[in-house]
Phi, psi and omega in degrees: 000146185275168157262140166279146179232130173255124139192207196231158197247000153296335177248155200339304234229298174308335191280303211270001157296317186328299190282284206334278177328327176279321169298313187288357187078356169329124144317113154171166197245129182270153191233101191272139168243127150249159184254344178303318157279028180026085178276317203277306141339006190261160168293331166310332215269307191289347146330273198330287186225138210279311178293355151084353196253161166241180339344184142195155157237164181221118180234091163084035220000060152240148188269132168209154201230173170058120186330313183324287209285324185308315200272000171252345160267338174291326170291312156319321168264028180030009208280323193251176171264159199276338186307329166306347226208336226345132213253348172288097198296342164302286186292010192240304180289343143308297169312309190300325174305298184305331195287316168285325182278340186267015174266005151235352175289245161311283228274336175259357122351308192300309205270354171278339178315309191294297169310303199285308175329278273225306193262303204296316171289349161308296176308323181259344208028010151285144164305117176297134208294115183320308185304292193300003184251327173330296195297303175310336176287306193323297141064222171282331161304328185280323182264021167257326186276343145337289176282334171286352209231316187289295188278283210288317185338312201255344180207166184298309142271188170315329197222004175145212177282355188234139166272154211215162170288020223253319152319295193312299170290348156277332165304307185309317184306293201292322145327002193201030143238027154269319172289351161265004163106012170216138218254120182268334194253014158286337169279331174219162205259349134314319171298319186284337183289299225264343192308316218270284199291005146272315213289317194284330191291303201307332189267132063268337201309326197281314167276357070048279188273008217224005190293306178313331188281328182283275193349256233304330167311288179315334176290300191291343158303287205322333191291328188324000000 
C-alpha cells in the first residue's frame, strides 16, 4: 500500500511534507483537503484524523498526525534521506532542537501575523484593526530577528553547514506573512542569504507547492 499524505498546500507543515516527499522520491498518494470548504471537518475525515487538522500521513494503515512526529518517523523508516534527518544524535538533536523552538518560536507569530492582516478579514469582511495587526507583527519581527541572528548568525543553515529538514520548515514558516504583505528577506540579511539555497536544494517542488500561494501574494502586490 502506498503511503498517504492528506494535506493542504495552504498550510505550512502540509507544504513542506509535501516538498520533503516529492524530493525523496518517495511512492505515495496524495489526498488534497480544503479546508477552506472545511473538508477537514466531515466525519470520513475525523475516522482519519481524530483532531480534524492536516498532515496527516496512512503508511500501510498506520495514522500519524503532527508534522513533527511525521518527520521522524518517515526518517525511521527510511522513506526520507537520512542526511535530512541526521541519524548522528548530536546532529539529530540539533534538528530537534530547532523543531521544538519553532512552534512558539517562529511558526506561530508568522501565522497569527498572517491571520489577523490577511485572513480573518476575509472571513469577516471587516478591515482589520491597525493596533492589533501592529502587536502582532511586533511579534512576528521579534521572532524573525531570532531567527536571523540566533539560528542564521551563526551557520550556513539552520542547524549547522548541512541542510537539513529543520531549514525546509523554517522556509515554509516564512511564506505566509507574504501574503499579508510582509516580506522577511527584504529585511534581514541573514535570511536573505540562506532562504535562495533551501529553495534551490528543494526545487522544482518547493516552488511547486507554493504556486498558489506566490498567485495571491502577486495579487495582493498589483493592489499596492
Amino acid at each position: 500500500m502506498k503511503l498517504k499524505l492528506y494535506y493542504d498546500l495552504m498550510s505550512q507543515p502540509s507544504r513542506a511534507l509535501y516538498i520533503l516527499l516529492k524530493t525523496s522520491k518517495c511512492n505515495f498518494e496524495l489526498k488534497c483537503l480544503d479546508l477552506r470548504q472545511g473538508q477537514h471537518f466531515t466525519d470520513e475525515y475525523q475516522d482519519i484524523n481524530r483532531f480534524k487538522k492536516v498532515p496527516v500521513i496512512d503508511h500501510n494503515g498506520f495514522i500519524l498526525t503532527e508534522s513533527v512526529a511525521i518527520i521522524r518517523y518517515l526518517a525511521c523508516e527510511n522513506v526520507i534521506p537520512r542526511m535530512l534527518y541526521p541519524e548522528n544524535s548530536k546532529a539529530q538533536a540539533r534538528v530537534d532542537e530547532y523543531l521544538e523552538w519553532q512552534h512558539i518560536g517562529l511558526r506561530l507569530h508568522c501565522a497569527m501575523f498572517f491571520r489577523v492582516k490577511y485572513l480573518n478579514p476575509i472571513y469577516t469582511g471587516k478591515q482589520p484593526d491597525p493596533k492589533l495587526v501592529q502587536s502582532y507583527e511586533k511579534r512576528m519581527i521579534n521572532a524573525l530577528e531570532e531567527l536571523d541572528t540566533l539560528w542564521l548568525g551563526r551557520n550556513q543553515f539552520v542547524t549547522g553547514d548541512s541542510i537539513t529538514v529543520a531549514d525546509l520548515f523554517a522556509a515554509v514558516e516564512l511564506e505566509q506573512p507574504r501574503m499579508a504583505g510582509f516580506e522577511p528577506a527584504a529585511r534581514y540579511p541573514n535570511i536573505a542569504k540562506w532562504w535562495p539555497k533551501v529553495k534551490q536544494h528543494y526545487n522544482p517542488y518547493y516552488d511547486e507547492a507554493h504556486v498558489i500561494l506566490n498567485k495571491i501574494v502577486k495579487k495582493n502586490m498589483s493592489k499596492l
